[in-house]
N, C-alpha and C positions, 0 to 999 in steps of 0.2 A: 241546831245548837247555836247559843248565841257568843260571836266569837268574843265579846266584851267579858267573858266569865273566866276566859284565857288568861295566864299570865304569858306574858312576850319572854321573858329572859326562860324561862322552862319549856317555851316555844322553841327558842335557839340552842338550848340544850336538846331537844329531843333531833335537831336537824344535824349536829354535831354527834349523835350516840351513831347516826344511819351515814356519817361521813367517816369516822373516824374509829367505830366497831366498838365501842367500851365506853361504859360510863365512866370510868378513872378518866379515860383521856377527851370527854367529853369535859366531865368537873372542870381540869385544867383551863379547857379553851373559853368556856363562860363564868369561869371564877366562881362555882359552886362547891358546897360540896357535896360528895357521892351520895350520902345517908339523902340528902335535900331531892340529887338529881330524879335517885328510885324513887323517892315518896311522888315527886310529881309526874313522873312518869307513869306510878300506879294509878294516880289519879284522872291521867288524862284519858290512860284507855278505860280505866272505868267509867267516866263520860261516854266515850265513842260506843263502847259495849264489845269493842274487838281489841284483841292484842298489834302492839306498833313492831313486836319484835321478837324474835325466837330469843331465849335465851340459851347458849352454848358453852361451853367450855371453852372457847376458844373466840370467845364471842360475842355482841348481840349483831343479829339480823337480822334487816327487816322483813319482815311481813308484805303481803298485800298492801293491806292498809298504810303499813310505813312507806314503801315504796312512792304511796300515790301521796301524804301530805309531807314527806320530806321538801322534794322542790319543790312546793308552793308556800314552805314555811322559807324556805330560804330565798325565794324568789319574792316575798310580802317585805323580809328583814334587807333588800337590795333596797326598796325604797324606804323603810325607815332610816337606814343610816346610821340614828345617833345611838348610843348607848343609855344616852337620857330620857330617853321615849319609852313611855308606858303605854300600857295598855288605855289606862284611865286618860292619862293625859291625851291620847291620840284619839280614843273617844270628843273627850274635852272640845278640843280644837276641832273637832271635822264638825260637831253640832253647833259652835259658835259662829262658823265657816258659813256651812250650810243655812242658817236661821236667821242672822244678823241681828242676835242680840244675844245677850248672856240669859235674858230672862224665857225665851222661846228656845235656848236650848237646855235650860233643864227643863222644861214641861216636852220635849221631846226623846229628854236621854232618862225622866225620874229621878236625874241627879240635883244636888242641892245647888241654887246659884251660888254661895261661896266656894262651895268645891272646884265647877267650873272655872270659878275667878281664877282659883290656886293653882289651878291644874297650867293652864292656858299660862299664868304668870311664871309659873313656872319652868314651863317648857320654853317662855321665850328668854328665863334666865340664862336656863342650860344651855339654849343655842345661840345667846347672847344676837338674838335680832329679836326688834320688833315685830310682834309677828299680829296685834290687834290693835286698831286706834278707838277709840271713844267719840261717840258723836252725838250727844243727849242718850238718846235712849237706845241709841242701835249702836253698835259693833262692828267696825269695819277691818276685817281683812287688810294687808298690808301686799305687796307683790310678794315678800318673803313668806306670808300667812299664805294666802293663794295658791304657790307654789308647793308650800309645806302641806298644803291640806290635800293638796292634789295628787301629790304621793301617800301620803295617808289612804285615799279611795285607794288606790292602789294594791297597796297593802292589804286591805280590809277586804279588796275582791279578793286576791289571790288567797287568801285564810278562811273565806268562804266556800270559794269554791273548791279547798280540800277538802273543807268537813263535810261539804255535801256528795263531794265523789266519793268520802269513806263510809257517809249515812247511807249511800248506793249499794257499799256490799251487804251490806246488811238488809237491803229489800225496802228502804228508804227513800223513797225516788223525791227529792228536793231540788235538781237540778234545773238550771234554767237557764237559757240564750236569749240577749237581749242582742235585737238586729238592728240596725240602720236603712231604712229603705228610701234609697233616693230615689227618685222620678222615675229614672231607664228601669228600674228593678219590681216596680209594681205589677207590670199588666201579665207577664208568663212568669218568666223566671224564677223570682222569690216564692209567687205561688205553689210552682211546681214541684223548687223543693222543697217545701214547707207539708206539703201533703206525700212525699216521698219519704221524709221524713219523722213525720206522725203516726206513719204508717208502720212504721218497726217501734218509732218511741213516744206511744201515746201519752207515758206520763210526763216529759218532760217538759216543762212549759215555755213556750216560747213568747218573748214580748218583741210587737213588732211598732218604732216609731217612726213613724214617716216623716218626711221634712228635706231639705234642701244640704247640700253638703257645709255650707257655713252653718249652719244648725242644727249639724250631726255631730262634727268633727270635736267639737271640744267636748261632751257626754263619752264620745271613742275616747279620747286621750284623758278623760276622768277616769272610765270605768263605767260608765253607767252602762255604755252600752259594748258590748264585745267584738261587733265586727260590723263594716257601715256593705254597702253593696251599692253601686252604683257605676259613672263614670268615673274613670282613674285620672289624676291631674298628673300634666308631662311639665314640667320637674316636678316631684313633692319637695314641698319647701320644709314639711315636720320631719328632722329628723327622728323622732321618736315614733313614727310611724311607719309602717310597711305594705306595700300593694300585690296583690296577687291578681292575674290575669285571667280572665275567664272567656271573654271574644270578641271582637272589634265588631262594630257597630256602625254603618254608612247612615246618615240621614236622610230623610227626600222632604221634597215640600209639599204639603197638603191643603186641600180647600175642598170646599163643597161638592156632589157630585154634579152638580148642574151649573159650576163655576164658568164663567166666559172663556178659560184656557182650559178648561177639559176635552181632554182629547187632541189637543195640539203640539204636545209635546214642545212647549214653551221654551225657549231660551231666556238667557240670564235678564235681558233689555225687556223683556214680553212681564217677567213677573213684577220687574222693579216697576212698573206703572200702578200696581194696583200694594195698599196698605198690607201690614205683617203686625201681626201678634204673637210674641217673643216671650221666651225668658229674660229674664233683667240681665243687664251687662256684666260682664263676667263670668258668666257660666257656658259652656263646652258649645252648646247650640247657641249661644249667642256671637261666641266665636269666631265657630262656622258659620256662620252669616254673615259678618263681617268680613271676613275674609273672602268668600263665596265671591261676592258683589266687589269687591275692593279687586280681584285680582282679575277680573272684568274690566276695570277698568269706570265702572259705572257709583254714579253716587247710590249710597244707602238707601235705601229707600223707608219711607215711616214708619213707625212701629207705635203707632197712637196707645195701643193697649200692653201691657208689660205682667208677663205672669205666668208661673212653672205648674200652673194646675193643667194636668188635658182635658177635666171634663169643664173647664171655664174656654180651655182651649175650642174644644170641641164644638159647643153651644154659639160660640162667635163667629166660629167656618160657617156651621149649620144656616145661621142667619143672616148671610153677611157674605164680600166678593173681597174680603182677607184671605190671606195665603199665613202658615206656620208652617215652620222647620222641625219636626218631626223625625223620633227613632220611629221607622216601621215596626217595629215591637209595641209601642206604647199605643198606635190606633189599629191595630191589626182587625179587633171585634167590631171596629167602626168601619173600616175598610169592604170590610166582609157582610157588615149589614147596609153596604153603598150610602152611607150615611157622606163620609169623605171619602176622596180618591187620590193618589201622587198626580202628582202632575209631573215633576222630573227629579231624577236621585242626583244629590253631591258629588262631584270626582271622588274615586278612591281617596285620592289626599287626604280627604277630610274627615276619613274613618276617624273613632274614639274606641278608646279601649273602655269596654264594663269589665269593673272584676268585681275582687274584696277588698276592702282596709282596714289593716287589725292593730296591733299597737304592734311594736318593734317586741317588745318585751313580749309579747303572748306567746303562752303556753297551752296549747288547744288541750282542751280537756279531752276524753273518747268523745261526749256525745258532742262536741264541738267540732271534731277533726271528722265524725259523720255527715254533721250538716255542711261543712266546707266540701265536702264530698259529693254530697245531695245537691250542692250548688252547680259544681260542673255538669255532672249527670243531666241536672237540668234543661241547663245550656245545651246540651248535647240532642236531647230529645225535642224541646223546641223548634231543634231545624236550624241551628245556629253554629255554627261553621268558627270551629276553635283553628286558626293557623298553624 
């Protein structure tokens, strides 16, 4: 169902009928009236095809169905805020947002470019900030637009993913988890539980986009994507974000099996002689490298090639008397087919925590609070050792 066919303020009525037990004292709190509230109420489960509410005497209560899009309508109405905001207009703005012109966002919503114009001028009357600037032919977002559009995704996930847990009871399977797979989460892990997973809920479709946590983190904090997997960062600096723990992770360092310290059980002075192929600065095992080597005592040693790929990784050890810092997770198949071997593991110190990162705000859906579950489970059968 597409949620743009919604009205928003009939929205926040139906979430007020299942807080407050009555359309009368529903009417009241979004300034409808009753004759209005029923009609759209009729209407909205005749969309759905299921009832939102027992009617009683003494009464309305929700149903199933109401149960499951109450808090997602009220948790979607956290980030709209204003009372100015429609549906159209929130459309409006997230496709202007999104496209970077007025005229790519009606050939992507069907709607008319003056509508968009109105909509969009609109809404930045009502919230009295600039919320698009003009730049010939493109349409530029403001940090207040940005922001405001950002909560719009927001909104628009959580309204989706009610109608599609309530199209669920009805035999409807539309749901879908969009992952974040960082580096540490590729080689068992996410696999593991991804086919533990599928395995109870073949329809549910999972999207998985790989990428680095600077290029995960802000699709997490849009919406795009629901939950990222990787290394966890010690502070998180988003507070609108939240981390969950799944198991600390030692690094070692790896090179070829027929490297000149194979078999020597190297010290920290033995490896700094020979070059490193690294992730780029700032990232966890970059870190830990620096720090490794620094609290030795010993200068850095080169890092001529720079890059979070393993199999770019791998290819470089394979040819080459380079050393990389390495989760034993991510060359395990490599390890095992003596392609690369450890040379020596990190102090404990240098453990990382892999978990999840979901937004502060999430509300796991069932099939979401399973794959959160599939994800430890994981962990656990891999051979990886939760504290």
């Amino acid at each position: 169902m597409d949620i743009w066919s919604l009205n928003l303020r009939h929205l926040h009525a139906v979430e007020r009928i299942a807080g407050l037990g009555s359309v009368n004292a529903a009417a009241s709190a979004v300034n409808l009236s009753q004759p209005a509230i029923t009609q759209a109420l009729r209407r909205l489960e005749d969309m759905l095809g299921l009832p939102l509410f027992e009617r009683r005497h003494d009464g309305m209560i929700p149903t199933r169905a109401g149960e499951i899009l109450s808090p997602r309508i009220a948790a979607a109405l956290t980030h709209v805020r204003s009372p100015h905001v429609t549906m159209s207009r929130m459309r409006a703005m997230l496709a202007v947002a999104e496209t970077g012109s007025y005229t790519s966002a009606s050939q992507a919503t069907g709607l008319s470019v003056p509508s968009i114009h109105r909509a969009v001028g609109d809404l930045a009357l009502a919230l009295r900030r600039a919320l698009v600037s003009r730049r010939g032919k493109f349409a530029i977002t403001t940090d207040a637009g940005n922001q405001l559009a950002r909560e719009f995704r927001l909104a628009q996930v959580e309204l989706e993913t009610g109608l599609s847990e309530v199209m669920a009871l009805r035999g409807h399977e539309t749901r879908r988890i969009a992952i974040g797979a960082m580096p540490l989460s590729r080689a068992r892990i996410l696999p593991a539980a991804v086919a533990r997973f599928l395995a109870r809920r073949p329809q549910v479709r999972l999207t998985i986009v790989e990428g680095s946590r600077a290029e995960l983190v802000e699709p997490l904090r849009s919406g795009v994507i629901d939950v990222m997997v990787g290394a966890l960062r010690e502070p998180l600096t988003e507070p609108d974000l939240a981390q969950h723990r799944l198991f600390d992770d030692v690094p070692a360092f790896y090179a070829r099996h027929g490297h000149p310290l194979a078999g020597t059980s190297p010290a920290g002075a033995d490896m700094a002689r020979f070059p490193f192929t690294l992730a780029p600065p700032g990232t966890p095992l970059r870190e830990s490298f620096e720090g490794y080597f620094t609290d030795l005592g010993l200068p850095l040693p080169p890092v001529p090639i720079e890059s979070g790929s393993v199999m770019m990784i791998r290819q470089v050890l394979m040819g080459t008397d380079f050393i990389a810092l390495l989760s034993p997770d991510q060359v395990s198949v490599e390890v095992e087919a003596e392609w690369l071997r450890p040379l020596a593991r990190l102090p404990e110190r240098f453990a990382r925590t892999i978990g999840m990162t979901t937004r502060a705000s999430l509300l796991p859906t069932e099939v979401q609070s399973e794959f959160f579950a599939d994800l430890k489970a994981a962990a656990r059968e891999c051979g990886i050792t939760q504290n």
